[in-house]
MMTF fields as JSON, N, C-alpha, C and O atoms, coordinates in Angstrom:
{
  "mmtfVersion": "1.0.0",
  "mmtfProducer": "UNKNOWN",
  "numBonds": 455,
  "numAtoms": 456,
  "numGroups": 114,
  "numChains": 1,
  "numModels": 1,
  "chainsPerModel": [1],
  "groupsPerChain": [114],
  "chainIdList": ["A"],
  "bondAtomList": [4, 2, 8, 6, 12, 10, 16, 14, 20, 18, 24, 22, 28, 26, 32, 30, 36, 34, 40, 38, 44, 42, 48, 46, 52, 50, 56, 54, 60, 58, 64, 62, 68, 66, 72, 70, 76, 74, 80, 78, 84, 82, 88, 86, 92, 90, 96, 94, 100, 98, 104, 102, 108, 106, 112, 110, 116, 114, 120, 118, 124, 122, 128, 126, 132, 130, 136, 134, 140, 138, 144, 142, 148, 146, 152, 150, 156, 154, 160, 158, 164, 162, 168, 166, 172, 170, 176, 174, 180, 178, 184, 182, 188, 186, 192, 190, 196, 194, 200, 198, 204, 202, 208, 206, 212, 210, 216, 214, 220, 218, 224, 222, 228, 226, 232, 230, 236, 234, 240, 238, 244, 242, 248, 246, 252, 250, 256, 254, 260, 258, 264, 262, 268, 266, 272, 270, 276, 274, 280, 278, 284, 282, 288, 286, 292, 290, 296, 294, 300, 298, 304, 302, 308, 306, 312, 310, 316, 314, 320, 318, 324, 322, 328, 326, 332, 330, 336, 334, 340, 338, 344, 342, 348, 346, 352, 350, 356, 354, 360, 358, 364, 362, 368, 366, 372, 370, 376, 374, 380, 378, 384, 382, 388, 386, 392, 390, 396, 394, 400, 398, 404, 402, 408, 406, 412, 410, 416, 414, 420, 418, 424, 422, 428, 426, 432, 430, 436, 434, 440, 438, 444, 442, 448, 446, 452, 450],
  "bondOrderList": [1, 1, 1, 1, 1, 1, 1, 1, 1, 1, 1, 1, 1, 1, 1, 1, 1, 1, 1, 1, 1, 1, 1, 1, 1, 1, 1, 1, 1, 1, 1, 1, 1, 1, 1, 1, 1, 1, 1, 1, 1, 1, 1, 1, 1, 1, 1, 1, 1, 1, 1, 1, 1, 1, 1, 1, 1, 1, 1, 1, 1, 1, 1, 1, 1, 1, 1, 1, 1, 1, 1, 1, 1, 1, 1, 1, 1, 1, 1, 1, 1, 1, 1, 1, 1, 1, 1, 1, 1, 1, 1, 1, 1, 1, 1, 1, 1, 1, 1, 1, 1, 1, 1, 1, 1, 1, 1, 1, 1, 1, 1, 1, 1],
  "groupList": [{"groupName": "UNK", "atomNameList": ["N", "CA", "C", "O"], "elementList": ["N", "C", "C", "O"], "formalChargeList": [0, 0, 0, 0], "bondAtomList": [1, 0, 2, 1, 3, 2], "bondOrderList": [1, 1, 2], "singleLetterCode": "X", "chemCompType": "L-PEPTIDE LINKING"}],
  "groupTypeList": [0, 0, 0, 0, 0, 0, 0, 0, 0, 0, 0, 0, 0, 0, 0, 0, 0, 0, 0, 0, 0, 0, 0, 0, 0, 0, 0, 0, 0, 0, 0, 0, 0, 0, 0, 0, 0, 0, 0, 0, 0, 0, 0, 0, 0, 0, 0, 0, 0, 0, 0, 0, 0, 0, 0, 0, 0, 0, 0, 0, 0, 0, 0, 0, 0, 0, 0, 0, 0, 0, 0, 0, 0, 0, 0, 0, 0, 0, 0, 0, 0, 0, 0, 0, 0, 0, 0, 0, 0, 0, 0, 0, 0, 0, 0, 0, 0, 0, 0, 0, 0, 0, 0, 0, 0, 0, 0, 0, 0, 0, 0, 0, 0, 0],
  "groupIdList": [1, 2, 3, 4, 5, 6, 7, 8, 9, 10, 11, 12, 13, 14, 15, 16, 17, 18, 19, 20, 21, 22, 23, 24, 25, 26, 27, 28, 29, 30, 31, 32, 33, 34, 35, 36, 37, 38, 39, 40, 41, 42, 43, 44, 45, 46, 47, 48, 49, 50, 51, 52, 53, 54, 55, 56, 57, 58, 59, 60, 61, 62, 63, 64, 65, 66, 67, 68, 69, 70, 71, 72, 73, 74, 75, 76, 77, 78, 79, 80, 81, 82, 83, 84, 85, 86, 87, 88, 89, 90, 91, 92, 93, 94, 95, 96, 97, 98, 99, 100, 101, 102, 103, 104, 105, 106, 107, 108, 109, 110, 111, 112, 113, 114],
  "secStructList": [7, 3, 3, 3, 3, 3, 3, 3, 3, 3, 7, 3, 3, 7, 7, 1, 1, 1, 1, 1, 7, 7, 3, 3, 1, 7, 7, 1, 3, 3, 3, 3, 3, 3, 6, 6, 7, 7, 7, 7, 7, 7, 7, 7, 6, 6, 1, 1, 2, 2, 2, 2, 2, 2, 2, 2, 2, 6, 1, 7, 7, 7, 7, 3, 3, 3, 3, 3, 3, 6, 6, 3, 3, 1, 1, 1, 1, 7, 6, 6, 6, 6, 6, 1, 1, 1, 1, 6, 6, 1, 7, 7, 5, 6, 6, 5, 5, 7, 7, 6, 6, 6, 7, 7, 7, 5, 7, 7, 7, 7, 7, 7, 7, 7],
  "xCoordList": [110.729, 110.189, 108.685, 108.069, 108.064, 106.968, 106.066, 106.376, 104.659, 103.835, 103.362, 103.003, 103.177, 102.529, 103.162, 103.266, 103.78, 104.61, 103.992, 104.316, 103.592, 102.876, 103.455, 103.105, 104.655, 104.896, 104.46, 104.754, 103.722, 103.357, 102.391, 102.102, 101.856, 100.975, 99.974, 99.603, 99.443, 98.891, 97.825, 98.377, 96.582, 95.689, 94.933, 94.382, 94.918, 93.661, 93.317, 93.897, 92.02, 91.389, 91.211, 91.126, 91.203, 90.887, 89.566, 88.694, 89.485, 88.287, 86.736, 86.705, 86.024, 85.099, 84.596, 84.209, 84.828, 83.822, 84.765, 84.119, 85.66, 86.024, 85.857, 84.736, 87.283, 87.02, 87.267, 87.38, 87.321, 87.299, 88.621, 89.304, 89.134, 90.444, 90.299, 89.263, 91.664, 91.563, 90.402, 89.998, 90.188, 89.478, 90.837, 91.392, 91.021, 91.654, 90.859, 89.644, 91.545, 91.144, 91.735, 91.113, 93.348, 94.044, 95.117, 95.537, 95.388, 96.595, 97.724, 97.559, 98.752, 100.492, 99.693, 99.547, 99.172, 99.237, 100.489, 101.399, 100.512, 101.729, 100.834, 99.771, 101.672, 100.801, 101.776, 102.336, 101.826, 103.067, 102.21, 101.568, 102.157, 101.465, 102.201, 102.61, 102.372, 103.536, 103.23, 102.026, 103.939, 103.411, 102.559, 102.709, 101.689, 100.956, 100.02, 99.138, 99.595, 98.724, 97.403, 97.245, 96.511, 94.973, 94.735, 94.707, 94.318, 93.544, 92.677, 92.867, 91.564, 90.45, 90.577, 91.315, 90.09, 89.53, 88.408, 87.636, 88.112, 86.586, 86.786, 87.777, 85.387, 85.291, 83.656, 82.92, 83.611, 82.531, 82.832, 83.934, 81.296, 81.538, 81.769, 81.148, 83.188, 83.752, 85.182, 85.77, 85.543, 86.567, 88.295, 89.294, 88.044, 89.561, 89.436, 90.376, 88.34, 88.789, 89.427, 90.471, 88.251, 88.406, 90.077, 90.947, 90.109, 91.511, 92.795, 93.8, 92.393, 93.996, 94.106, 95.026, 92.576, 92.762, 93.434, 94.041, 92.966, 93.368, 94.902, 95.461, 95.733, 97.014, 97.846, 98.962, 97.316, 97.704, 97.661, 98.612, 96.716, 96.665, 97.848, 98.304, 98.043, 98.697, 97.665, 98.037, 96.442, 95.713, 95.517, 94.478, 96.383, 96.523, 97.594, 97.871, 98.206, 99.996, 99.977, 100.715, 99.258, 99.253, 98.82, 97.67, 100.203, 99.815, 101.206, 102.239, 100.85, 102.889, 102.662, 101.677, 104.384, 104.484, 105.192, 105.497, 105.262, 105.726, 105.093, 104.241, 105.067, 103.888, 104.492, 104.918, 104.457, 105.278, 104.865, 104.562, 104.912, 103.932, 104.983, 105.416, 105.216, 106.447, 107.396, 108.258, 107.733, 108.947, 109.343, 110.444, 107.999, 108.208, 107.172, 106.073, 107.933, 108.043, 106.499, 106.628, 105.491, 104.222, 104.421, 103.78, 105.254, 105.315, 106.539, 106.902, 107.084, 108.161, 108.577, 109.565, 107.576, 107.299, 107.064, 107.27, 106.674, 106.2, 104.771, 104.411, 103.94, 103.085, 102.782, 101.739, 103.784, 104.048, 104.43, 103.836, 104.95, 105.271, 103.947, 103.692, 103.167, 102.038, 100.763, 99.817, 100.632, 99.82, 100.272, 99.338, 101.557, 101.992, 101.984, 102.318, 101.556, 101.689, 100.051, 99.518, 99.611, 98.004, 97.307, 96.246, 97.81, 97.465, 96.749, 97.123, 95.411, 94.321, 95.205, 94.542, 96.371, 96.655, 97.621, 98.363, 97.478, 98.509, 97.123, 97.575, 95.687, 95.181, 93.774, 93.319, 93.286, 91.7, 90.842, 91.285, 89.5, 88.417, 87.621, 87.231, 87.134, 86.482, 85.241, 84.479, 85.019, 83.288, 83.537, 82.8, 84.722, 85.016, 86.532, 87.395, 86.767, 87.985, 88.533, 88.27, 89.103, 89.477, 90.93, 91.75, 90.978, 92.567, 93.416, 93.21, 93.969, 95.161, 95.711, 96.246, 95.344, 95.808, 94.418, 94.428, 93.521, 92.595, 91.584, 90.793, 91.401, 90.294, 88.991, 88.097, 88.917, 87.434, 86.673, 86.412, 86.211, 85.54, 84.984, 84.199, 85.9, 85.462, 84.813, 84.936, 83.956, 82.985, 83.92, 85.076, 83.706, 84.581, 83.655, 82.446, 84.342, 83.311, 82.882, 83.25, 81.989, 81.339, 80.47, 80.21, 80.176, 79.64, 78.592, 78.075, 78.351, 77.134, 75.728, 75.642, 74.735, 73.524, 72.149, 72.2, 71.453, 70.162, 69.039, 68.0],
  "yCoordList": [118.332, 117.114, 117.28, 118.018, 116.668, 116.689, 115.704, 114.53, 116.05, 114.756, 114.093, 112.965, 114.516, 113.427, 114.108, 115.316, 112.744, 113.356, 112.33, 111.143, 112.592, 111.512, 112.019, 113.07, 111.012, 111.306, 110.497, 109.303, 110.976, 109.597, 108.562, 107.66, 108.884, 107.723, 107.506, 108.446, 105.945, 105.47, 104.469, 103.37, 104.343, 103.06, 102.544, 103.376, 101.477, 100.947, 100.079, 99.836, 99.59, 98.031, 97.453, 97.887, 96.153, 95.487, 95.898, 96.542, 95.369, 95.853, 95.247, 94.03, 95.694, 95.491, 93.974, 92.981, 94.359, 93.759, 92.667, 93.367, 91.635, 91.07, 92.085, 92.398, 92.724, 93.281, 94.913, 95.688, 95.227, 96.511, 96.961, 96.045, 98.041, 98.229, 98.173, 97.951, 98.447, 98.864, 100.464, 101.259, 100.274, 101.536, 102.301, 101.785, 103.583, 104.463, 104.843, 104.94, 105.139, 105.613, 106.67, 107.59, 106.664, 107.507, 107.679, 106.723, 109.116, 109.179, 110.054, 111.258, 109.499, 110.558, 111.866, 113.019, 111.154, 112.013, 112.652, 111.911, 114.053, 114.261, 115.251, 115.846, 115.175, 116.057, 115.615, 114.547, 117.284, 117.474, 118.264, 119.21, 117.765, 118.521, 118.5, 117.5, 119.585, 119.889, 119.916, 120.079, 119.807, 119.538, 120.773, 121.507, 120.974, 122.123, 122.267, 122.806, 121.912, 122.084, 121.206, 120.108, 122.045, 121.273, 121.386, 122.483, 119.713, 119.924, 118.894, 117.7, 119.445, 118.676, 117.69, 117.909, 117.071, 116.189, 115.847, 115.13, 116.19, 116.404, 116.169, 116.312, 115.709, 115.469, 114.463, 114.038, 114.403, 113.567, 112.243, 111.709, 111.627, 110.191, 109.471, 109.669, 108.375, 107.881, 108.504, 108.012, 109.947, 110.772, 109.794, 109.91, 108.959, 108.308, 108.708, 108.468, 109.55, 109.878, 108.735, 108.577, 108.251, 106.899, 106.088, 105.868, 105.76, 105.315, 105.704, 105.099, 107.273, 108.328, 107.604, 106.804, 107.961, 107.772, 106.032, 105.752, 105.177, 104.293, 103.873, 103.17, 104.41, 104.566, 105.272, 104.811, 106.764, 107.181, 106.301, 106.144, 105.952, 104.597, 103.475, 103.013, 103.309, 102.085, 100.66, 99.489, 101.109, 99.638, 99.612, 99.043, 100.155, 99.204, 99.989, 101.186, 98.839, 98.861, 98.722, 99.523, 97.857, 98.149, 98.934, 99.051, 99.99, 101.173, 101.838, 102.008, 102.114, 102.628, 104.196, 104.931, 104.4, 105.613, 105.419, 104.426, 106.878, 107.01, 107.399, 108.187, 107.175, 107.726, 107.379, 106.275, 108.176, 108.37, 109.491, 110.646, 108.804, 109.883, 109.836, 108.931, 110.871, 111.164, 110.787, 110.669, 110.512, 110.013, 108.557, 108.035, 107.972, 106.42, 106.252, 106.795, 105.15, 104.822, 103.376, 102.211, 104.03, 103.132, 101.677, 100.713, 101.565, 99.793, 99.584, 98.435, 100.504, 98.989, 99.834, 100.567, 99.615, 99.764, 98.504, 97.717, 97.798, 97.261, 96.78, 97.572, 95.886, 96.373, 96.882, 97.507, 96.648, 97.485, 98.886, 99.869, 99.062, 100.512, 101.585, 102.735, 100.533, 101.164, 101.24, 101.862, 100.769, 101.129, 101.782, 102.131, 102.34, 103.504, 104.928, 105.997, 104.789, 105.785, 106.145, 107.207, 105.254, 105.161, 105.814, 106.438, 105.654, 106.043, 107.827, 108.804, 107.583, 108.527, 109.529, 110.539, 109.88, 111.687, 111.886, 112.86, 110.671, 111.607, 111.602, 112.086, 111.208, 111.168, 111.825, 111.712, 112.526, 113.013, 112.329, 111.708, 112.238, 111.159, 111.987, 112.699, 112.053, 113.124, 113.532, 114.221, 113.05, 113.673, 113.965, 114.698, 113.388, 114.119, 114.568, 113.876, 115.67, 116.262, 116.675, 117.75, 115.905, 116.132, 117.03, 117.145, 117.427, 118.323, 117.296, 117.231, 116.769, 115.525, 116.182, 115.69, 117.625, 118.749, 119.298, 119.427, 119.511, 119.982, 118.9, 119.04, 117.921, 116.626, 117.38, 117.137, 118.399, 119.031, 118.693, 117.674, 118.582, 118.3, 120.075, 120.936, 119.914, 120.886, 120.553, 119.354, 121.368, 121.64, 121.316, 121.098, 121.247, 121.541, 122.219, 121.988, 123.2, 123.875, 123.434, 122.282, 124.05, 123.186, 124.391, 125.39, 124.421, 125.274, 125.974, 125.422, 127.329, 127.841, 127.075, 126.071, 127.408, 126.283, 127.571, 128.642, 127.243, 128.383, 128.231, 128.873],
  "zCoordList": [107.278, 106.696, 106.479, 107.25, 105.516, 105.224, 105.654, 105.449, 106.396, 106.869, 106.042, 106.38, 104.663, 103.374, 102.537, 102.322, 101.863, 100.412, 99.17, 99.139, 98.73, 97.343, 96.178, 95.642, 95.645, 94.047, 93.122, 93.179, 92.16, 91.094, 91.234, 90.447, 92.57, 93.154, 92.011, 91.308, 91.8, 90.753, 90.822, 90.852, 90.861, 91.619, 90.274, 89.552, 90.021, 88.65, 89.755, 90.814, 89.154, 89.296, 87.823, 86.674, 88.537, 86.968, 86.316, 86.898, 84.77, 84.116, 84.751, 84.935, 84.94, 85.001, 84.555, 85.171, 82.988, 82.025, 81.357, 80.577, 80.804, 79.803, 78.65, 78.25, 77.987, 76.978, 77.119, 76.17, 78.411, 78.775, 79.22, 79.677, 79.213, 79.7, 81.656, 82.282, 82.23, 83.915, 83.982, 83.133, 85.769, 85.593, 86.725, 87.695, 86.153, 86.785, 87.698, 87.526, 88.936, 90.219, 90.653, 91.183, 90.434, 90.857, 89.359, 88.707, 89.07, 87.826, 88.334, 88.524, 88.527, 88.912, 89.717, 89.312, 91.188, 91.774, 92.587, 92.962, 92.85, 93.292, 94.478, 94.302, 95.696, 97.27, 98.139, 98.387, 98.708, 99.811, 100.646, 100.19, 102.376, 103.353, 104.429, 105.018, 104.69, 105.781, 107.033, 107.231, 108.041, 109.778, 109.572, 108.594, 110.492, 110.692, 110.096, 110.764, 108.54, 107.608, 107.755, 108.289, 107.108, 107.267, 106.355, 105.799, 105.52, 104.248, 103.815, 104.043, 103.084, 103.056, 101.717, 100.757, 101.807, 100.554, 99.949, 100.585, 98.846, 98.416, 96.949, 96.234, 96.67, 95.072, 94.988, 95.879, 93.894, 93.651, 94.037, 94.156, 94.279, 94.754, 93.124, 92.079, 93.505, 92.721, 91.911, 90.948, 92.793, 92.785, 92.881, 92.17, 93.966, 94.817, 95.681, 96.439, 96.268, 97.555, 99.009, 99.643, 98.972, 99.793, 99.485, 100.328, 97.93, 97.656, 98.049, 98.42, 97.808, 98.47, 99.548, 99.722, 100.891, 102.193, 102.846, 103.88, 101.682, 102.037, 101.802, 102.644, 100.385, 100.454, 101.337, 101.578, 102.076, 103.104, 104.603, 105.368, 104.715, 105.734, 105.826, 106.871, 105.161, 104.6, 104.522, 104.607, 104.358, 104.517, 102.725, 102.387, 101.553, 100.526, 100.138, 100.221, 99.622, 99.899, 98.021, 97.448, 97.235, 95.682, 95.13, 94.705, 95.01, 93.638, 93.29, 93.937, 92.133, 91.805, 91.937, 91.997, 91.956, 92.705, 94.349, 95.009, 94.596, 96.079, 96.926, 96.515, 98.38, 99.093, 100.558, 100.898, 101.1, 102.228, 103.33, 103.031, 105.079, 106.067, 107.093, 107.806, 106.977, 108.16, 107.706, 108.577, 106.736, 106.077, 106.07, 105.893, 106.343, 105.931, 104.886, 104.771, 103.963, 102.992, 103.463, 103.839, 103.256, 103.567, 102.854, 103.27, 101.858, 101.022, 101.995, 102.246, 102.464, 103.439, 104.508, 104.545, 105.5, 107.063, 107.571, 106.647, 108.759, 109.428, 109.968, 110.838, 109.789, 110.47, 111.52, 111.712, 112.455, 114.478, 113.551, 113.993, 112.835, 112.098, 111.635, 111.993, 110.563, 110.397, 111.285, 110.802, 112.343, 113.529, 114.358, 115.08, 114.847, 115.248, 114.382, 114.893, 113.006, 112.273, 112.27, 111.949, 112.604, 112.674, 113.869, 113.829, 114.573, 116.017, 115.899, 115.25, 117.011, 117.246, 117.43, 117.197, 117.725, 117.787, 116.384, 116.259, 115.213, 114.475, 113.191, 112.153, 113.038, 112.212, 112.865, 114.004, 111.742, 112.268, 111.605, 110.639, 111.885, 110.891, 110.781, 111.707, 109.299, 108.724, 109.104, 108.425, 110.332, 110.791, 111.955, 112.615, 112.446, 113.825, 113.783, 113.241, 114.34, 114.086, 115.698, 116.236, 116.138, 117.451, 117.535, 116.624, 118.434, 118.876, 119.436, 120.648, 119.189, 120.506, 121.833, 122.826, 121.442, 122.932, 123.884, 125.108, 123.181, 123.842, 123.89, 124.822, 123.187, 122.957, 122.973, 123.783, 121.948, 122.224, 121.033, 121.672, 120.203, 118.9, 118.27, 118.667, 117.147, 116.423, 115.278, 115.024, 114.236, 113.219, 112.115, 112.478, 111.018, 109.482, 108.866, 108.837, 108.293, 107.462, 106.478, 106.244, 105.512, 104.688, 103.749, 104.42, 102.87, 101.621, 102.588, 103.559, 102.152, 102.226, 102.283, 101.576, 102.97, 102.326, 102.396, 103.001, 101.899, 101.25, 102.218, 102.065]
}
């Protein structure tokens, strides 16, 4: 089974402006990460990054598509469901990256610098 499976996932907001179309955030994303795997997320600010993280969360439940962590279906869980899926040993936070086995704090790497 896969720990994040995202098919199609899809995020707008409304227009801005009167007159303007939605703004895309996210387009048919598709991402499969398997137990064991480490992977980063990066892009320019105003990328989705934040958006992915928050559809992976389940703290926003509107966007089409599929999206699913551990094999629940994040639009129809529980909330006692999605705070057990939440919980400090199954998620890392991107400035601190703890072990749930060793509780030691490790580094993330990060580009070369001059």
């Amino acid at each position: 089974m896969s720990a994040i499976q995202l098919r199609g996932v899809a995020k707008q907001y409304p227009p801005r402006e009167p007159g303007l179309g939605p703004q895309d955030l996210l387009r048919a994303v598709d991402l499969e990460v398997h137990r064991g795997e480490f992977v980063a997320v990066e892009g320019q600010s105003g990328s989705g990054k934040s958006t992915l993280l928050h559809i992976l969360g389940g703290l926003d439940r509107e966007f089409a598509g599929e999206a699913r962590v551990l094999g629940c279906d994040l639009r129809g869980v529980s909330d006692a469901e999605l705070a057990a899926l939440r919980s400090p040993a199954r998620w890392s936070l991107a400035r601190r990256c703890c072990s749930p086995t060793s509780r030691r704090e490790t580094s993330m790497p990060g580009p070369a610098r001059e």
